[in-house]
C-alpha positions in Angstrom: -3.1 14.9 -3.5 -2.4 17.0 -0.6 -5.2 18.4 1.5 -5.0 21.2 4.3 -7.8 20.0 6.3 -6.1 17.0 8.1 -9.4 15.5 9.0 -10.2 15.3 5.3 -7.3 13.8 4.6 -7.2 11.1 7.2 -10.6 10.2 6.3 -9.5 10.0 2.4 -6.4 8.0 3.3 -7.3 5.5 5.7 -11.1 4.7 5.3 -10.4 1.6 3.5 -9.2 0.2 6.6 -10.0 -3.2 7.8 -9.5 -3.5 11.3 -12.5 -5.5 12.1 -14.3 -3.1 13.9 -15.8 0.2 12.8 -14.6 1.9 16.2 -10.8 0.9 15.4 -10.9 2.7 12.1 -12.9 5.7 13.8 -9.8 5.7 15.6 -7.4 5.2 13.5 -8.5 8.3 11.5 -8.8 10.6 14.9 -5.4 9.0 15.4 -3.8 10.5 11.7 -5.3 13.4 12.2 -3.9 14.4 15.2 -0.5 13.7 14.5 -0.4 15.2 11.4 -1.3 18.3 13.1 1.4 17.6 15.6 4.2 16.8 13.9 7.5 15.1 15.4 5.4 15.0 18.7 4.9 11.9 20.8 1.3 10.9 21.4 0.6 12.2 24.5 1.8 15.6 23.3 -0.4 15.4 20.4 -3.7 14.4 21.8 -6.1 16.8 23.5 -7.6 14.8 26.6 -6.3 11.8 29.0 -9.1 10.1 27.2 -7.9 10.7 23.6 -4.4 9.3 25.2 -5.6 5.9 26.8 -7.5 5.7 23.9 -4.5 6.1 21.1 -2.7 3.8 23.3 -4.9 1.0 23.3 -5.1 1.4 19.7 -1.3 1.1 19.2 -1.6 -2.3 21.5 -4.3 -4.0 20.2 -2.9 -7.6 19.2 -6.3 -8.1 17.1 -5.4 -4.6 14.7 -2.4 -5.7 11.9 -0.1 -3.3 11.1 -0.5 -4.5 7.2 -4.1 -3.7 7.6 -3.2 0.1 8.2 -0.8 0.1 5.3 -3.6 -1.9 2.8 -5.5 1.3 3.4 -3.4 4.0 2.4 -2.1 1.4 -0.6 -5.8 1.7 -1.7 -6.4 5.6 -1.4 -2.9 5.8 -3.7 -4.5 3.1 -5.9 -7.3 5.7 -6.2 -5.5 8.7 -7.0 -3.8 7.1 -10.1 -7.2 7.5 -12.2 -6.0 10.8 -12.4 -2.5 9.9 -14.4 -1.7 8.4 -17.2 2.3 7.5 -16.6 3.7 7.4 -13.0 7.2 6.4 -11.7 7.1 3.8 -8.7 10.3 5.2 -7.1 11.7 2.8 -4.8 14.7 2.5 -2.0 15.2 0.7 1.0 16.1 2.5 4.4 16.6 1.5 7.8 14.5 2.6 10.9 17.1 2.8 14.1 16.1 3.0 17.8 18.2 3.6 20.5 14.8 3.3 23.4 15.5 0.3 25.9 12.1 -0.6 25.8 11.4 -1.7 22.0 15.7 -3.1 21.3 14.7 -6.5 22.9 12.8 -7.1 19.5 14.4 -5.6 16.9 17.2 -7.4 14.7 20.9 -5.3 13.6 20.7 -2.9 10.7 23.9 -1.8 9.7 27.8 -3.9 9.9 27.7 -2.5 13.8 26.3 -5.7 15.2 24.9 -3.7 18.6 22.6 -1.3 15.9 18.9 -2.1 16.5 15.9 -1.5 14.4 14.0 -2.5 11.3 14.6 -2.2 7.5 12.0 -0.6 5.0 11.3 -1.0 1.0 9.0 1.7 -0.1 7.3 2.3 -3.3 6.4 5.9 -4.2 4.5 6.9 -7.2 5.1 10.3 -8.3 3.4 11.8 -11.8 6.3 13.0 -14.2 4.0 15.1 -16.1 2.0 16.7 -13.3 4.9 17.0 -11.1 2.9 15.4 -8.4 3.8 13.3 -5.6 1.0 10.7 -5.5 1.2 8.5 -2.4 2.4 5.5 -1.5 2.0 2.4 -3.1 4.1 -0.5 -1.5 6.0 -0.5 1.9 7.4 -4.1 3.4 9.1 -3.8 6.6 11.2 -6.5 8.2 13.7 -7.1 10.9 16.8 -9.0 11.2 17.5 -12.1 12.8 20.5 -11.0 15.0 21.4 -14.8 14.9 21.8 -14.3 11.5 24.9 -11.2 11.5 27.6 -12.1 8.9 25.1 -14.1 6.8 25.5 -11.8 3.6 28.9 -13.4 3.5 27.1 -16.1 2.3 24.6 -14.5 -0.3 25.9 -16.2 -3.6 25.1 -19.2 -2.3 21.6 -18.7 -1.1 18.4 -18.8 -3.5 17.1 -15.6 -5.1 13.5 -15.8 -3.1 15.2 -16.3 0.4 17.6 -12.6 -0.5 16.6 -9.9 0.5 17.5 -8.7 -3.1 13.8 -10.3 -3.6 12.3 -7.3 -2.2 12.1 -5.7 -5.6 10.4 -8.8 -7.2 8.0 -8.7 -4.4 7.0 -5.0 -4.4 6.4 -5.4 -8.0 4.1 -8.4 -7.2 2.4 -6.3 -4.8 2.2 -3.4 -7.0 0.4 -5.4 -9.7 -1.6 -7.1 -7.5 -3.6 -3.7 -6.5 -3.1 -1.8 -9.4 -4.2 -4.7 -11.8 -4.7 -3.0 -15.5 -3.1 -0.1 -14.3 -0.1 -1.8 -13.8 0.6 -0.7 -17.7 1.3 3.2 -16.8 3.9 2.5 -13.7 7.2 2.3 -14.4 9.6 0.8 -11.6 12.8 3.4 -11.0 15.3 1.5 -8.8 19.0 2.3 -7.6 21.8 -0.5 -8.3 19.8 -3.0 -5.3 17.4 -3.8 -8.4 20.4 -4.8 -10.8 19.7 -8.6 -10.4 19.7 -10.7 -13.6 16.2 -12.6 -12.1 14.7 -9.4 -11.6 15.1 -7.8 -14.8 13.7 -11.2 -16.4 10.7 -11.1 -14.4 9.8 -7.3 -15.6 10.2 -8.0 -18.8 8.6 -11.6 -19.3 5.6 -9.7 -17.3 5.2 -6.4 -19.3 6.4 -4.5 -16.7 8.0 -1.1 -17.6 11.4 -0.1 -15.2 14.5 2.1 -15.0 17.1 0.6 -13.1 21.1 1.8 -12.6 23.3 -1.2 -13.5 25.2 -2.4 -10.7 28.1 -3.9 -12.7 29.2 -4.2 -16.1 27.6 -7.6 -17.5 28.3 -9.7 -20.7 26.4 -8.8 -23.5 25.8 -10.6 -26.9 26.2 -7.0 -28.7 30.2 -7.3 -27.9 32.9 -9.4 -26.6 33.9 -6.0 -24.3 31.4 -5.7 -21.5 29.0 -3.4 -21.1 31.0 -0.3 -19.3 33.4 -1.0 -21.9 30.8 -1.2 -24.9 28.8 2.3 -23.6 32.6 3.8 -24.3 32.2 3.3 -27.8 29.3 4.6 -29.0 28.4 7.8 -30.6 27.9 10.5 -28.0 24.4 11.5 -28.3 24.9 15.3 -26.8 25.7 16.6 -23.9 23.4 17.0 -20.3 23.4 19.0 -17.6 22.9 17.0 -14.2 22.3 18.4 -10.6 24.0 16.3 -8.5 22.3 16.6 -5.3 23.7 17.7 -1.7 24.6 14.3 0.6 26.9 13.5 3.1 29.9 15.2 3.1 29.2 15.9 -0.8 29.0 19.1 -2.0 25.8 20.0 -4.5 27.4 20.8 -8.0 26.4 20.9 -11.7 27.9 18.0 -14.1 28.1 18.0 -17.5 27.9 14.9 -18.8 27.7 12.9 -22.3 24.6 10.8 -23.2 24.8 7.7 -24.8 22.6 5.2 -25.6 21.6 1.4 -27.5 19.6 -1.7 -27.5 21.3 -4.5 -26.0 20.9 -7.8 -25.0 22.0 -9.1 -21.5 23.3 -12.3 -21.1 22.5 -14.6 -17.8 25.6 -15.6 -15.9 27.3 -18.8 -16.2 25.9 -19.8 -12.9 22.6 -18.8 -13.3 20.0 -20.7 -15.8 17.8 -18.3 -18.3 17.3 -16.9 -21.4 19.2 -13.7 -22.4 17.6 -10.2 -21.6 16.7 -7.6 -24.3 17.1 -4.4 -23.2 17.9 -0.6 -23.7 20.7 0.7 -22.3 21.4 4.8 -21.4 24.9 6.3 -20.2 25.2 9.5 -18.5 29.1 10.1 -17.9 30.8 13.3 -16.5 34.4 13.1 -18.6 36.0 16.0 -16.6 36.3 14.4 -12.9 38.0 11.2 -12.4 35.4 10.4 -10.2 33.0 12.1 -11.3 29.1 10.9 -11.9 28.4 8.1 -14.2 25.5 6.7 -14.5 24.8 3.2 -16.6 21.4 3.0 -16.8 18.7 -0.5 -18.0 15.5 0.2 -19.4 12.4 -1.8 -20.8 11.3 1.2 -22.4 12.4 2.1 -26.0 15.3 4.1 -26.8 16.0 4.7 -30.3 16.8 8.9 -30.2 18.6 11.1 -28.5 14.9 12.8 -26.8 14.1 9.1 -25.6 17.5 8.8 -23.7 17.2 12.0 -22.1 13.3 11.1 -20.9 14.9 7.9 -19.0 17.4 10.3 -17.1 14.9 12.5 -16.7 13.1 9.7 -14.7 15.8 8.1 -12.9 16.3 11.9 -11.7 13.3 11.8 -10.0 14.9 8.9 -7.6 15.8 12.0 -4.9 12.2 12.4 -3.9 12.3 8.6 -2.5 15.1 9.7 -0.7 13.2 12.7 0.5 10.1 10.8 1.6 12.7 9.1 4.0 14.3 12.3 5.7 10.2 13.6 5.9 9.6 10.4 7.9 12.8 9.9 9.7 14.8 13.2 10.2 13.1 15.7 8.9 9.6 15.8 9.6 7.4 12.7 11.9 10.7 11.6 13.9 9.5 8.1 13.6 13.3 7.2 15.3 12.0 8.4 18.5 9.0 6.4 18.9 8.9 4.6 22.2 6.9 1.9 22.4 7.1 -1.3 24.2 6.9 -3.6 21.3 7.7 -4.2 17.6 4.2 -4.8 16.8 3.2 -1.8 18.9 6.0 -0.1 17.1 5.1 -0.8 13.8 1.1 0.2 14.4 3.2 3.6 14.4 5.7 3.7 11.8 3.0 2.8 9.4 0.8 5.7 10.2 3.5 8.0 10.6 4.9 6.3 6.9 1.3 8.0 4.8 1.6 11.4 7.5 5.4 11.5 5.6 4.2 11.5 2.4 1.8 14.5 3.1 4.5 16.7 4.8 6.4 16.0 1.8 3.8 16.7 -1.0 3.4 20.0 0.7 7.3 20.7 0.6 7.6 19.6 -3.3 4.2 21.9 -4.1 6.7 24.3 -2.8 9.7 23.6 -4.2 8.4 24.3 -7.7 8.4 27.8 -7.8 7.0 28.5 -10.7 4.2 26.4 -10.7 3.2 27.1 -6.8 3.7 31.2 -7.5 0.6 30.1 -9.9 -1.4 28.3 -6.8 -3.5 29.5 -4.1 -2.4 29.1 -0.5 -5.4 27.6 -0.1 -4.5 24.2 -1.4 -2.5 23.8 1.3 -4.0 26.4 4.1 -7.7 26.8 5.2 -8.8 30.4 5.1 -8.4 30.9 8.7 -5.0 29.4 8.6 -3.4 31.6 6.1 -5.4 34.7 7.7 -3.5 33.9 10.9 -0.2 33.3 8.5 -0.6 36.7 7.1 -1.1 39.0 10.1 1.8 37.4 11.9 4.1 37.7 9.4 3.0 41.0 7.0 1.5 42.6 9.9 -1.2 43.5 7.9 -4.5 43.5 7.2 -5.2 39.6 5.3 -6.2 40.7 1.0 -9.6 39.6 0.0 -7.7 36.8 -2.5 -5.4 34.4 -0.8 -2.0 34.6 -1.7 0.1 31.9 -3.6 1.8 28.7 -2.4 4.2 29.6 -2.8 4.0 32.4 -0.1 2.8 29.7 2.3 5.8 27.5 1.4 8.4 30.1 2.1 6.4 31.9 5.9 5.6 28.7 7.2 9.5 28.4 7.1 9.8 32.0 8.3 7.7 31.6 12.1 10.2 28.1 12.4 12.9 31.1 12.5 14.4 29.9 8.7 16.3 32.9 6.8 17.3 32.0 3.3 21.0 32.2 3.5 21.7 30.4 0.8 19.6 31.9 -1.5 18.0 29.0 -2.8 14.2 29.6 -1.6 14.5 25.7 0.1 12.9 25.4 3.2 14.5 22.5 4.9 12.1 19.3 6.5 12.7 20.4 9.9 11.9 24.5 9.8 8.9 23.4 7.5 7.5 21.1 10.0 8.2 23.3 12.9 6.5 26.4 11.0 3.1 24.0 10.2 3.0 22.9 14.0 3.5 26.4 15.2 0.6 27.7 12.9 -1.7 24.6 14.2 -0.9 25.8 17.8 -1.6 29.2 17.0 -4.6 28.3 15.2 -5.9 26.2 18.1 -5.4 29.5 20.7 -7.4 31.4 18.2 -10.3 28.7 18.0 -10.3 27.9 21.5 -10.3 32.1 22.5 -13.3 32.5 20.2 -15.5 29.5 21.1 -14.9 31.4 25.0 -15.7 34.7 23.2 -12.2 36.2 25.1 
């Protein structure tokens, strides 16, 4: 869970690491500590002394340190938090990581249909507690590039073998994921967008136990009907109606849909081109009847759905899929700029995106603790804010004399937006990534004057 003392929490996230020397993981820790207390600023910015600097820097090029290694060790501080929970939802999504510096293009493959785009892709796995409300940590990250030799080659992707797709990212992630969490691999439950809807996918869960929501991709055969399975879902009994939030993106507008429920058992077939045994399964529908094109959802699920509660708990998971998409704008966008790293190599490169990848998920465990209201008007600051921190918070923005009690979370969540400059226009009470960030890095720099005056005695 989150911590406010960033040296805690570097220590808690990373001491597992492996780097085959004690000073490396010495460093690594100074290393997350100081950019998380700087974030979206480069190293040099972030670091105190020339030392600190040279030193950082020969961290991030040091051949003998693998980027994996970093990651294994956050993997296992996640794998430690999940004691705590009894169900979790891996959420997973892939993104890609763009960069637009001379120096670090030479290595990097194409990530979108523009063949001059540059950078690398990411498939991360986030586990966040559905009953708790608490985003746990990361779980599972793989990062690749693209051979630019290779550009056009998904115009061949029926004909090449399920384990050399990049559709096998799923499979693997959930190999990984069991492979850390052993036993505990019976309370996740995989929550995928359409990428996951592959026939050899959904047979693998299931032969192996493992629990997963995934939106259908298209509308398959099913032995339950000669209609496929769009067309089946239209003929079932509605189940009730359910209100759905569908999210700001793009150039779409955040609006409320109404939508009917309905759900069955049903049993997938394997295509004609594929070899296997048919897939038992539970299907949900979500559809919004008053908009031509408006949202419906056709969601497959392991888990069982015989009433009209069980249907609603699936959408109530594959809801949750937003915070993955979070998690990216905290690391990308939003909150540790990872775009503008410039180094002068992928491995070099990637020494940083991994680190940056864990100091994401903390930013953005502190911006969910906030968006719940309700719950986080019931918290002390002090989850998030050391006293000192929240003192300083106080007096700069009450103009006041700091209470004796600390005040909620909620107050943090909303000021820290406040000394960024944010104003709540929209009356929402949703500090964006980028006045959150801002307001945290301008209460560290305020914090560090204060510090610094007192240890002079000015």
């Amino acid at each position: 869970m989150f911590s406010a003392d960033t040296e805690q929490w570097a220590r808690d996230t990373f001491h597992h690491s492996e780097l085959g020397d004690r000073r490396r993981s010495k460093r690594l820790v100074q290393l997350a500590s100081s950019l998380a207390n700087h974030l979206g600023q480069s190293l040099v910015q972030s670091l105190k002394s020339p030392a600190d600097i040279e030193a950082a820097y020969r961290f991030t090029r040091n051949q003998a340190i693998d980027p994996q290694a970093i990651a294994e060790a956050g993997f296992a501080a996640t794998v430690e938090n999940t004691k705590h929970y009894e169900c979790l939802l891996a959420l997973e999504d892939t993104t890609s990581l763009e960069f637009s510096h001379s120096t670090v293009r030479g290595d990097m493959g194409h990530t979108t249909s523009n063949n001059y785009s540059r950078g690398m892709f990411a498939h991360s796995v986030l586990l966040f507690a559905p009953h708790e409300q608490h985003v746990v940590g990361l779980i599972e990250q793989e990062r690749w590039t693209r051979n630019i030799k290779d550009y056009g080659k998904s115009q061949n992707h029926a004909k090449r073998p399920y384990l050399e797709k990049e559709s096998y990212k799923c499979e693997r992630a959930s190999r990984a994921m069991e492979t850390r969490l052993g036993e505990g691999m019976s309370k996740i439950i995989s929550v995928c967008d359409r990428e996951a809807d592959l026939i050899e996918y959904l047979a693998y869960k299931t032969s192996n136990q493992q629990r997963f929501v995934v939106r259908s991709m298209q509308s398959r055969c099913i032995l339950e009907s000669e209609d496929k399975l769009y067309q089946y879902s239209a003929s079932l009994t509605d189940a009730g109606m359910r209100t759905v939030q569908v999210r700001q993106k793009g150039g779409r507008k955040a609006r409320r849909a109404v939508c009917e429920v309905r759900y069955a058992p049903i049993t997938v077939k394997v295509p004609s081109n594929k070899k296997g045994e048919p897939v038992e399964l539970y299907y949900v529908g979500c559809q919004e009847r008053e908009q031509e094109k408006g949202l419906n959802w056709h969601i497959l699920t392991s888990e069982p759905v015989r009433s009209k509660e069980e249907a609603e708990r699936i959408l109530d998971y594959y809801e949750k899929r937003w915070l993955i998409e979070e998690f990216h704008k905290a690391w990308k966008s939003g909150g540790t700029q990872v775009e503008n790293l410039r180094m002068q190599s992928k491995e070099n490169l990637e020494r940083m995106v991994v680190i940056l990848a864990f100091i994401a998920v903390r930013l953005h465990q502190l911006r969910y603790l906030g968006l719940n209201k309700e719950e986080a008007e019931k918290q002390s600051c002090e989850m998030i804010l050391s006293p000192q921190s929240w003192k300083i918070l106080w007096s700069k923005q009450e103009k006041r004399k700091p209470p004796k009690k600390a005040p909620s979370l909620y107050w943090a969540y909303i000021n820290l937006g406040k000394l960024a400059g944010w104003y709540d226009s929209k009356r929402n009470g949703r500090v964006g990534w980028e006045r959150l960030w801002e307001g945290w890095f301008i209460l560290q720099t305020i914090l560090e004057g204060y510090l610094l005056a007192k240890s002079l005695d000015l």
